[in-house]
Kinemage of the C-alpha trace (Angstrom):
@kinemage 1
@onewidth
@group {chain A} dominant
@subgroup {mainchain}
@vectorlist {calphas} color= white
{ca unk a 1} P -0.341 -36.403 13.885
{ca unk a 2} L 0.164 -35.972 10.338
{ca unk a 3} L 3.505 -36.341 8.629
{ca unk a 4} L 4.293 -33.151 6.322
{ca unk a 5} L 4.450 -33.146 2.629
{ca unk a 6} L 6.452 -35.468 0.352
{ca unk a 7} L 8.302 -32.016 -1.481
{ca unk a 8} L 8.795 -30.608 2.275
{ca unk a 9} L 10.741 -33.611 3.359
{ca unk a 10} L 12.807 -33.567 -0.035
{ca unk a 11} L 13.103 -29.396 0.155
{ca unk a 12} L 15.026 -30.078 3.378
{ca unk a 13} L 16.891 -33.334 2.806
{ca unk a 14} L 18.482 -31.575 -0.287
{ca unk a 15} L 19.103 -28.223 2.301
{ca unk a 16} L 20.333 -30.188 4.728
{ca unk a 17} L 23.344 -31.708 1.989
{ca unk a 18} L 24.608 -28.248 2.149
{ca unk a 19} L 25.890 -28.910 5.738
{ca unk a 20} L 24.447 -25.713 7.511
{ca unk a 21} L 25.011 -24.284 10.157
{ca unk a 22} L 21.864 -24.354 12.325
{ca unk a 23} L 23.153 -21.755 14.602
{ca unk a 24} L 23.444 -19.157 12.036
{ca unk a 25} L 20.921 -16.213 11.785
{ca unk a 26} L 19.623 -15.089 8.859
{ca unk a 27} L 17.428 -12.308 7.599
{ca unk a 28} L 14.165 -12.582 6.274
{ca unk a 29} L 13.969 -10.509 2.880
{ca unk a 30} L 10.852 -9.507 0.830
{ca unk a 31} L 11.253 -11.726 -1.743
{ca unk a 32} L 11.339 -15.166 1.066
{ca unk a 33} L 7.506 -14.347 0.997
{ca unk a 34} L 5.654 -17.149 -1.541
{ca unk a 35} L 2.158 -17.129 0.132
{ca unk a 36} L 0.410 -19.993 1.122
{ca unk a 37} L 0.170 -20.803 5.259
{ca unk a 38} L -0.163 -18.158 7.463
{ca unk a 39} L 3.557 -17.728 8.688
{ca unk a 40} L 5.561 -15.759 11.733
{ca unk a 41} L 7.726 -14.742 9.495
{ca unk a 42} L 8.386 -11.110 8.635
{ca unk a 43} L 10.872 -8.777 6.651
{ca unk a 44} L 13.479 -7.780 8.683
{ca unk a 45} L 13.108 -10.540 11.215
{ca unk a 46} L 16.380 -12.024 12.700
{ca unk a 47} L 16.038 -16.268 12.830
{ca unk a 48} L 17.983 -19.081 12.960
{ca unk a 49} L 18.259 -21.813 10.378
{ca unk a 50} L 17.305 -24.538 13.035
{ca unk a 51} L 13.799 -22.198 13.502
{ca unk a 52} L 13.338 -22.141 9.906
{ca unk a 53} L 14.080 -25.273 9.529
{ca unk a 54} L 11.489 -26.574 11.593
{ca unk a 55} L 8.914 -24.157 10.359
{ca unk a 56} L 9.459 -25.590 6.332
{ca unk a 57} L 9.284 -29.474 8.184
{ca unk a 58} L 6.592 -29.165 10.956
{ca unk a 59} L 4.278 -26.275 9.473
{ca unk a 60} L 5.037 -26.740 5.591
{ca unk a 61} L 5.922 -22.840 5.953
{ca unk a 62} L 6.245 -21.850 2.303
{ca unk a 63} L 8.381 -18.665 3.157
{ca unk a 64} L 10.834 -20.896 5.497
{ca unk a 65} L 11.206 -23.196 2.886
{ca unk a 66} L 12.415 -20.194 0.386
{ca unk a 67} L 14.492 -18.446 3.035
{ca unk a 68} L 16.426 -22.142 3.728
{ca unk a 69} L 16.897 -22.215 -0.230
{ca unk a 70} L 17.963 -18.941 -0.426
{ca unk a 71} L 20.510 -19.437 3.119
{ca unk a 72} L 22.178 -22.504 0.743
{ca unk a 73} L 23.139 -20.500 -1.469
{ca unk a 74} L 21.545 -21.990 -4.794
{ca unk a 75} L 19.560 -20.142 -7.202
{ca unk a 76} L 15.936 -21.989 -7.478
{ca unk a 77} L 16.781 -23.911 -10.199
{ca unk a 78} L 20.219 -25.544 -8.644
{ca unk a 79} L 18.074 -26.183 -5.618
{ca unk a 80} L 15.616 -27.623 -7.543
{ca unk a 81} L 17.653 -29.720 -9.235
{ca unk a 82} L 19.468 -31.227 -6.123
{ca unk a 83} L 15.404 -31.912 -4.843
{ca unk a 84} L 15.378 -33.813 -8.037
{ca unk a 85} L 18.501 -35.633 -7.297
{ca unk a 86} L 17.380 -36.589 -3.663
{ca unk a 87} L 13.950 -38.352 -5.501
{ca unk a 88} L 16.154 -40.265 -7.832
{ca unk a 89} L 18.278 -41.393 -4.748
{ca unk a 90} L 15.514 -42.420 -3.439
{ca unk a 91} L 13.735 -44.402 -6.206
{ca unk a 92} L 10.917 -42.418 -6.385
{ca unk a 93} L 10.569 -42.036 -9.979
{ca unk a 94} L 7.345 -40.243 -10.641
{ca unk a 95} L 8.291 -37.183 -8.771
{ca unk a 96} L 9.461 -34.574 -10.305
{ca unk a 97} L 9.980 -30.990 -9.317
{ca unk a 98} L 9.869 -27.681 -10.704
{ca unk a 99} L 10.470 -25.230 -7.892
{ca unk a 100} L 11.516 -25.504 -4.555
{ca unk a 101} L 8.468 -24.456 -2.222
């Protein structure tokens, strides 16, 4: 098997800092759709964060990723940042991020 992406592991490392609750349902909204992979996901759908979860890690699910983000409660750019901040714990110092999926 193939491991997933470097930025999907780093998307979720900095979600998971937010101590959710993987339980919780959420709503999927228009505006979680980015494109990319073909996804389950549609507006109006009911999911938990432990389902999304594993859709952003296992399928690199662009719209997951951006419904996690947007379950954290950070804007993009805070998310982004805290990505950035996860990297630089890590040593990796020629990654860089600009936005979160």
């Amino acid at each position: 098997t193939s491991s997933p992406p470097t930025w999907v592991v780093r998307s979720t490392l900095a979600w998971l800092k937010s101590e959710p609750d993987l339980n919780r349902k959420i709503e999927i909204i228009p505006s979680d759709h980015r494109g990319g992979a073909k996804t389950p996901l549609r507006p109006g759908q009911q999911i938990t964060l432990n389902d999304l979860w594993h859709l952003s890690l296992i399928s690199s699910d662009n719209d997951a990723t951006a419904a996690l983000v947007r379950s954290s409660g950070y804007e993009d750019a805070e998310f982004v940042e805290k990505m950035n901040q996860v990297a630089t714990d890590l040593n990796l110092k020629f990654s860089r991020f600009v936005e979160p999926t």
